[in-house]
C-alpha beads as a LAMMPS data file, in Angstrom:
LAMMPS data file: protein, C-alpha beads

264 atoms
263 bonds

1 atom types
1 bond types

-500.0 500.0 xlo xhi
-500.0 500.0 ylo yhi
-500.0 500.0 zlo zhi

Masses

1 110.0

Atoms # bond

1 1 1 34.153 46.443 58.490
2 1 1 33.091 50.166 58.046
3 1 1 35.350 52.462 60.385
4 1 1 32.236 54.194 61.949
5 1 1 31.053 51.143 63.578
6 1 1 34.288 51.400 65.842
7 1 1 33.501 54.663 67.085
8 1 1 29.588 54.839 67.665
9 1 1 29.999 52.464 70.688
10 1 1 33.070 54.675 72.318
11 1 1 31.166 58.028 71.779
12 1 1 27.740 56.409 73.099
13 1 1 29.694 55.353 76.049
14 1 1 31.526 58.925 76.653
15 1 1 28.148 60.877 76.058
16 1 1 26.535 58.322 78.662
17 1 1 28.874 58.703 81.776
18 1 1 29.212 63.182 80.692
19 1 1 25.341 62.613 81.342
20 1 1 25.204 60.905 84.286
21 1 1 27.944 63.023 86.253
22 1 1 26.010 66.358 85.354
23 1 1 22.962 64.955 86.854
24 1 1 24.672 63.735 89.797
25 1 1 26.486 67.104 90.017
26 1 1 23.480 68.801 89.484
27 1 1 21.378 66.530 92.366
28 1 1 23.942 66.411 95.238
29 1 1 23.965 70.539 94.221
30 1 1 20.886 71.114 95.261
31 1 1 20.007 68.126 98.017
32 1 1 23.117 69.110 99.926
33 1 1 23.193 72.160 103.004
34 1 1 27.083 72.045 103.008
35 1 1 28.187 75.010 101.610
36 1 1 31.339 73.681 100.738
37 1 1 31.436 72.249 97.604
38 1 1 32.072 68.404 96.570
39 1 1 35.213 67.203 94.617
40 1 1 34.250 64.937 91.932
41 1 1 36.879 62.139 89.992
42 1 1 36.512 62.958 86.413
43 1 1 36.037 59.625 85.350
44 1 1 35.017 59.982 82.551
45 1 1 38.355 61.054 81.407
46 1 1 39.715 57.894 82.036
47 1 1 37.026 56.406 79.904
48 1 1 37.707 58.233 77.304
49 1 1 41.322 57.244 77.265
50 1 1 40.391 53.628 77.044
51 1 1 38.628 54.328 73.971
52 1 1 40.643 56.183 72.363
53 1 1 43.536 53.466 73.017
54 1 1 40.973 50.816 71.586
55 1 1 40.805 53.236 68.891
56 1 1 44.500 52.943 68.617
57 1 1 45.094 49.597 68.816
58 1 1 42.101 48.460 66.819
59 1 1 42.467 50.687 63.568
60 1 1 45.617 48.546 62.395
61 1 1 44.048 45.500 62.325
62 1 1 40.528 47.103 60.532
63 1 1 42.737 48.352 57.830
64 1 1 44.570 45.157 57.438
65 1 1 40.947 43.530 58.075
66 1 1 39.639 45.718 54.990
67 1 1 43.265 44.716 52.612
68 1 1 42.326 41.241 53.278
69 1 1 38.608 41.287 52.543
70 1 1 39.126 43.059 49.454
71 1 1 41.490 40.357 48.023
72 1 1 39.045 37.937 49.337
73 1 1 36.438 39.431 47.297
74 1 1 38.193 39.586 44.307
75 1 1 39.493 36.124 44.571
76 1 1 35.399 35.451 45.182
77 1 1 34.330 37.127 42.086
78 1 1 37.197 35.466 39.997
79 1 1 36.214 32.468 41.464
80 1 1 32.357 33.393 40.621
81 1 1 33.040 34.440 37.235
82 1 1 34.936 31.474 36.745
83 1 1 32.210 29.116 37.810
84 1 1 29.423 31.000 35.915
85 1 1 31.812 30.342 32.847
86 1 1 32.053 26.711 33.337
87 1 1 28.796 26.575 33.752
88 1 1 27.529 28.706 30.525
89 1 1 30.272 26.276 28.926
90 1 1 28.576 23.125 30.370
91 1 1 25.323 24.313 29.744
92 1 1 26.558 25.163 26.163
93 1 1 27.667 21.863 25.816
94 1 1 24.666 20.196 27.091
95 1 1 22.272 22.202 24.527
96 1 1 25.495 20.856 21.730
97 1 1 24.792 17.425 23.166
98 1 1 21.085 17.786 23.341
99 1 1 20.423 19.570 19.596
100 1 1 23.029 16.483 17.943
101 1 1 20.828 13.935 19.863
102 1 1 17.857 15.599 18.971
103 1 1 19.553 15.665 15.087
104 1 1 20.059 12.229 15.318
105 1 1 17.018 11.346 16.425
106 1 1 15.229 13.017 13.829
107 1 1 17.737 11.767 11.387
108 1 1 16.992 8.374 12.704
109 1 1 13.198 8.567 12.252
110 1 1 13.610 9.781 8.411
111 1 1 15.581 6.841 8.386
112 1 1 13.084 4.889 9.766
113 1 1 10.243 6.473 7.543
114 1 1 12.368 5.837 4.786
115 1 1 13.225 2.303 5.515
116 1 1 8.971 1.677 5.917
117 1 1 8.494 3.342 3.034
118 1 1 10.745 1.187 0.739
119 1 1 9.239 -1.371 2.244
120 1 1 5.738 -0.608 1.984
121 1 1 6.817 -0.174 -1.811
122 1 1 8.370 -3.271 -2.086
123 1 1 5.384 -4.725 -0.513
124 1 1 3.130 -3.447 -2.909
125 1 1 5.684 -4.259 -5.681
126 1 1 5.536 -8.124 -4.543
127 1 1 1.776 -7.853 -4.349
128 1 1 1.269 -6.475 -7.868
129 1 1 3.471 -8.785 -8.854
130 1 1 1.839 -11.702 -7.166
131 1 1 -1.511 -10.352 -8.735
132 1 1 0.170 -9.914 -12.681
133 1 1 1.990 -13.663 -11.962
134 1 1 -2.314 -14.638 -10.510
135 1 1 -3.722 -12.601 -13.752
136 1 1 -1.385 -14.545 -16.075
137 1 1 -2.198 -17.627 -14.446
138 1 1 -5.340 -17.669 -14.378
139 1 1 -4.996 -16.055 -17.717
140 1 1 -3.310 -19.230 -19.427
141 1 1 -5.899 -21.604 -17.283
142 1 1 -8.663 -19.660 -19.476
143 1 1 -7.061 -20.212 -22.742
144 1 1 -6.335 -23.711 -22.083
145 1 1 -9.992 -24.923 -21.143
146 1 1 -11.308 -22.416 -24.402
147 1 1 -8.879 -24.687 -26.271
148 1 1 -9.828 -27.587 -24.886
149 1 1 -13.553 -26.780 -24.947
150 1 1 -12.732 -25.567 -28.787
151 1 1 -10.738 -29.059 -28.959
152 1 1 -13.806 -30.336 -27.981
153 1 1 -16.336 -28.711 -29.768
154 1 1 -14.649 -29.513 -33.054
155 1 1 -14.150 -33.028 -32.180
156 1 1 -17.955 -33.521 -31.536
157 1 1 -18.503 -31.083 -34.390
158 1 1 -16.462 -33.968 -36.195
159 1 1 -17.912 -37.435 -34.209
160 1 1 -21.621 -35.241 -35.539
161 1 1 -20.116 -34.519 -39.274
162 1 1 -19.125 -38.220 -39.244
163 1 1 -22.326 -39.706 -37.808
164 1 1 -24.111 -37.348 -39.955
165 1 1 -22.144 -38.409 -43.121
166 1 1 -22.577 -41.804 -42.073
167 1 1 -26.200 -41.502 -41.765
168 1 1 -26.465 -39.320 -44.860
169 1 1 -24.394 -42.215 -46.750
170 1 1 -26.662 -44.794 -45.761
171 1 1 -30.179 -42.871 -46.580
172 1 1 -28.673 -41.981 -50.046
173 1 1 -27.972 -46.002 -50.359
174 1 1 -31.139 -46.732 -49.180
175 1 1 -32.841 -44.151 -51.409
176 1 1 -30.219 -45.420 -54.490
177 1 1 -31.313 -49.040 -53.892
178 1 1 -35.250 -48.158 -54.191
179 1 1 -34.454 -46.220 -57.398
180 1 1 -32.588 -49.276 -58.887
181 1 1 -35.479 -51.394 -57.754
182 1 1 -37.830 -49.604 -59.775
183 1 1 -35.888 -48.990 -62.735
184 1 1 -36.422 -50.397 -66.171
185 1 1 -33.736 -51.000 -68.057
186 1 1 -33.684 -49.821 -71.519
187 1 1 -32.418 -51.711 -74.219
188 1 1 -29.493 -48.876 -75.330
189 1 1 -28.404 -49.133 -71.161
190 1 1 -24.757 -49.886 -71.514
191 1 1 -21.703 -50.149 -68.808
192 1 1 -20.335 -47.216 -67.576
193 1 1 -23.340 -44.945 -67.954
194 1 1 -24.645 -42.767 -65.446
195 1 1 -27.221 -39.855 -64.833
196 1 1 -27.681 -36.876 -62.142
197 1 1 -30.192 -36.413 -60.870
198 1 1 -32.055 -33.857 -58.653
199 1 1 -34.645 -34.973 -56.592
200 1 1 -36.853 -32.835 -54.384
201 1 1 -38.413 -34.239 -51.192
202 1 1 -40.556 -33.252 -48.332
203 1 1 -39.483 -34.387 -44.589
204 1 1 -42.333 -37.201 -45.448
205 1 1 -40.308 -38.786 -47.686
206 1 1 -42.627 -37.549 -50.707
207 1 1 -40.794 -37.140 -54.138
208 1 1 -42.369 -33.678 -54.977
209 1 1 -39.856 -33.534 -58.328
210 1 1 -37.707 -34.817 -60.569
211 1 1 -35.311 -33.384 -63.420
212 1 1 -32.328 -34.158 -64.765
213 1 1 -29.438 -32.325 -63.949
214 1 1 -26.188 -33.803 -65.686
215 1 1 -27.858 -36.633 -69.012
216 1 1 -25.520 -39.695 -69.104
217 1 1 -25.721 -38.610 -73.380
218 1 1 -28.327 -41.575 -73.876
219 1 1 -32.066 -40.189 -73.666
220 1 1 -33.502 -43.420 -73.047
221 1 1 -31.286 -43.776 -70.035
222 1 1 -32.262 -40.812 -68.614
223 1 1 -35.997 -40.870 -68.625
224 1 1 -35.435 -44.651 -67.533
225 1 1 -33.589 -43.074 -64.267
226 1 1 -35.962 -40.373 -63.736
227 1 1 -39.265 -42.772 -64.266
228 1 1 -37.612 -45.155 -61.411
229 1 1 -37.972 -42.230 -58.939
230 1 1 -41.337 -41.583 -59.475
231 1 1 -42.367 -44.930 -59.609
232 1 1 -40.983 -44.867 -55.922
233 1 1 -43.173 -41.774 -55.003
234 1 1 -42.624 -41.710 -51.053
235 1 1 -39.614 -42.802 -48.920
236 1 1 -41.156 -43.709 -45.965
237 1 1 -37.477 -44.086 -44.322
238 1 1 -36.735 -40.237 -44.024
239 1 1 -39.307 -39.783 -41.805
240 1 1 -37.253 -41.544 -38.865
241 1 1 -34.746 -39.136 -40.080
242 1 1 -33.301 -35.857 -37.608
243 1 1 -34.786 -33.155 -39.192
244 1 1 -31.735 -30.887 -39.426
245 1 1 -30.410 -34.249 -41.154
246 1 1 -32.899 -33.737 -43.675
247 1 1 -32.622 -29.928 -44.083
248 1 1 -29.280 -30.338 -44.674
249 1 1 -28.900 -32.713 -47.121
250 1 1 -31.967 -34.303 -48.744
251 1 1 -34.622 -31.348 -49.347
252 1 1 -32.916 -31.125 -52.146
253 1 1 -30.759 -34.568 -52.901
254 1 1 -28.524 -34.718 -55.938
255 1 1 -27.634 -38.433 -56.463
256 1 1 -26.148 -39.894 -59.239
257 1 1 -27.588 -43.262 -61.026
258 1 1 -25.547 -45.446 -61.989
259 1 1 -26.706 -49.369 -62.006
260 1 1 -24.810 -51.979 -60.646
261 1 1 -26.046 -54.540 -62.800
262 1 1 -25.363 -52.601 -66.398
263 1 1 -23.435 -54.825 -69.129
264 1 1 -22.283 -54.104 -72.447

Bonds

1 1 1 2
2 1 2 3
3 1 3 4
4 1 4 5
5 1 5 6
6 1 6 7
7 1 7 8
8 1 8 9
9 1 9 10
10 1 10 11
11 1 11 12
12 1 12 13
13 1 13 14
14 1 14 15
15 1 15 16
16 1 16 17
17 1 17 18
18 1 18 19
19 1 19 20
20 1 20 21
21 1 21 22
22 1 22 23
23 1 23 24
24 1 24 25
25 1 25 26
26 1 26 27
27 1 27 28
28 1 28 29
29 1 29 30
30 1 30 31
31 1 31 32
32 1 32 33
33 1 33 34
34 1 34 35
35 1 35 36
36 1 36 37
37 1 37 38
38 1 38 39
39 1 39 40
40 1 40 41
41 1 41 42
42 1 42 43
43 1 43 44
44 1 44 45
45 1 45 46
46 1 46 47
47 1 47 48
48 1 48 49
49 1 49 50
50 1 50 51
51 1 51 52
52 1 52 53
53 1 53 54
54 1 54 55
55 1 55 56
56 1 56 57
57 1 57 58
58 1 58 59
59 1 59 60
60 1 60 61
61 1 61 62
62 1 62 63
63 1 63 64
64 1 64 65
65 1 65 66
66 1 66 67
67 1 67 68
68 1 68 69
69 1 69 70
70 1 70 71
71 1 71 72
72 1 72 73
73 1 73 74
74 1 74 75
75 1 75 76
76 1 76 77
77 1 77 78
78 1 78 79
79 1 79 80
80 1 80 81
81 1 81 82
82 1 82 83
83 1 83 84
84 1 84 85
85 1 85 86
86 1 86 87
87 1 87 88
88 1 88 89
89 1 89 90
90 1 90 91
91 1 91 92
92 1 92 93
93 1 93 94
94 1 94 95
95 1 95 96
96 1 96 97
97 1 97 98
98 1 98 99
99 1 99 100
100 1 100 101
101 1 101 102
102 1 102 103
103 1 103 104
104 1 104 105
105 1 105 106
106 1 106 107
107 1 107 108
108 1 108 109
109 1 109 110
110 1 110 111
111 1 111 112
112 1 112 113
113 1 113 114
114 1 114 115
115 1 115 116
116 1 116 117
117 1 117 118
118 1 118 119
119 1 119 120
120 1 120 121
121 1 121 122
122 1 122 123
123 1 123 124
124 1 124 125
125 1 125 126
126 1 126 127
127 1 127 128
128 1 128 129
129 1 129 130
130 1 130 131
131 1 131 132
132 1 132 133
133 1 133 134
134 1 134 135
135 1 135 136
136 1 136 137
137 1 137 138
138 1 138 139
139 1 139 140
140 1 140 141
141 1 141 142
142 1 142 143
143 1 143 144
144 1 144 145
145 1 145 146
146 1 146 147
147 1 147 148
148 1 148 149
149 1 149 150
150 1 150 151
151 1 151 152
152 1 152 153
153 1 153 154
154 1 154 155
155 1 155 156
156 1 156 157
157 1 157 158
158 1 158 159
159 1 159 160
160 1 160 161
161 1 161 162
162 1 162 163
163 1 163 164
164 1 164 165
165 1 165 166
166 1 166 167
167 1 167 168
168 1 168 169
169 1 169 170
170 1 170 171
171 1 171 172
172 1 172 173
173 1 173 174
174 1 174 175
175 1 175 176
176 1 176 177
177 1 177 178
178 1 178 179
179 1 179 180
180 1 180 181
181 1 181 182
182 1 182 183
183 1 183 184
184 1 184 185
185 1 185 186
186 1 186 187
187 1 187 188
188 1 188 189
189 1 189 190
190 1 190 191
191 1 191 192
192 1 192 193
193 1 193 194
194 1 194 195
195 1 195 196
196 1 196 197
197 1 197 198
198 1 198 199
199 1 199 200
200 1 200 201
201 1 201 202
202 1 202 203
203 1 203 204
204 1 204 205
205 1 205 206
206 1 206 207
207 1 207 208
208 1 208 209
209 1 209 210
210 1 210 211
211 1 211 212
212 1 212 213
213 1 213 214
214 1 214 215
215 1 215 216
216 1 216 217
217 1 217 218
218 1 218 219
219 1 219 220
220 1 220 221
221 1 221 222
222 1 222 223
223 1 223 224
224 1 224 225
225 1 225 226
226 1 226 227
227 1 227 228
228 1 228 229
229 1 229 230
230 1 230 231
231 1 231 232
232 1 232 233
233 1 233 234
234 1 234 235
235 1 235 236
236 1 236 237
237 1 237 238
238 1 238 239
239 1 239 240
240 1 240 241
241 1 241 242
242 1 242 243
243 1 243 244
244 1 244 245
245 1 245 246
246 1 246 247
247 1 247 248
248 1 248 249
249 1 249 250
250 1 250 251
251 1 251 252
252 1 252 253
253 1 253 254
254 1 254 255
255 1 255 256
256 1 256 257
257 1 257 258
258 1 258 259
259 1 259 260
260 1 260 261
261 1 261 262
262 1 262 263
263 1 263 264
């Protein structure tokens, strides 16, 4: 409490009652015809004796008033500074908590990202695998059916060389048979021989030519053989022949005579 609060009331007061008794003074002065003149009470003495005993009495206890606000104050700001350090320390703490949560929740979504990542990778590791193990499969399917296709192929290749060389066997019997039928047999014909012969046809079954290619060492023989084809002229039967039958094997037909019915 500051000390001239205490003494602006007291002084108002004094000033107040000095101003009132000179007025009053100065009033009954000159309304009054009594020449004698009026005693007055100085009050305001007394007044001012009560104030400056509350002056007396009151100035201990401001000063012990002031002792005690001052260690009140102190004991305020220690308190103060106190509390602002708890709470710098609690609000240091909080950021400590809040920047290792926010670490760990970052750290948390790398591990997340990592985690999709590997498994996005092993995803696509399965899948390509899936696909190589699909390729291969489908891979091995392919070869299979080529082989059996090829399997295939060269068994009809082989039921056609077979029907062919069947076919082929029994047109060159057929064609050996006429031959025999219109050979002559020559008197020096003896067992054991046997000429080639190369015979030229058309897909009419017309003997264009003759000649022999391998004698049988007896002259007579061989112009006997060669006469017996020409004296057949036409094979009527190779016309009912495939042609690629014919291409193949009789445009140019080497057969080899050699009569069943020879004796020494």
């Amino acid at each position: 409490m500051n000390w001239r609060s205490l003494y602006t009331a007291p002084i108002i007061i004094s000033v107040s009652l000095h101003t009132l008794l000179v007025l009053a003074v100065t009033i009954g002065w000159e309304s009054t015809s009594d020449p004698e003149p009026r005693v007055f009470k100085p009050r305001y003495v007394e007044a001012t004796l009560v104030e400056l005993k509350a002056q007396d009495t009151q100035e201990p206890a401001q000063q012990k008033t002031n002792v005690i606000d001052l260690t009140k104050k102190r004991e305020l700001e220690a308190q103060r500074a106190a509390a602002e350090k708890k709470a710098r320390e609690e609000a240091a703490r909080k950021q400590q908590r809040a920047e290792q949560e926010r670490k760990a929740r970052e750290a948390e979504k790398k591990r997340e990202a990592e985690r999709k990542k590997q498994q996005q990778l092993e995803a696509e590791r399965r899948a390509e695998e899936a696909a190589r193990q699909q390729a291969e499969r489908e891979r091995q399917e392919r070869v299979a059916q080529q082989r059996l296709e090829e399997a295939m192929r060269k068994e009809e290749q082989q039921r056609q060389a077979e029907l062919a060389a069947a076919q082929t066997q029994s047109y060159v019997n057929m064609i050996s048979s006429r031959i025999e039928q219109n050979w002559s047999r020559p008197p020096s014909a003896r067992r054991g021989m046997q000429v080639e012969l190369l015979i030229q046809l058309v897909p009419t079954g017309q003997v264009v030519n003759v000649t022999v290619v391998k004698s049988s060492g007896n002259a007579a023989f061989d112009r006997s053989a060669e006469q017996a084809v020409r004296r057949v002229d036409r094979f009527t039967e190779l016309q009912q022949m495939p042609p690629e039958l014919f291409e193949r094997n009789f445009r140019q037909l080497k057969l080899v005579f050699n009569p069943k019915d020879l004796r020494l």
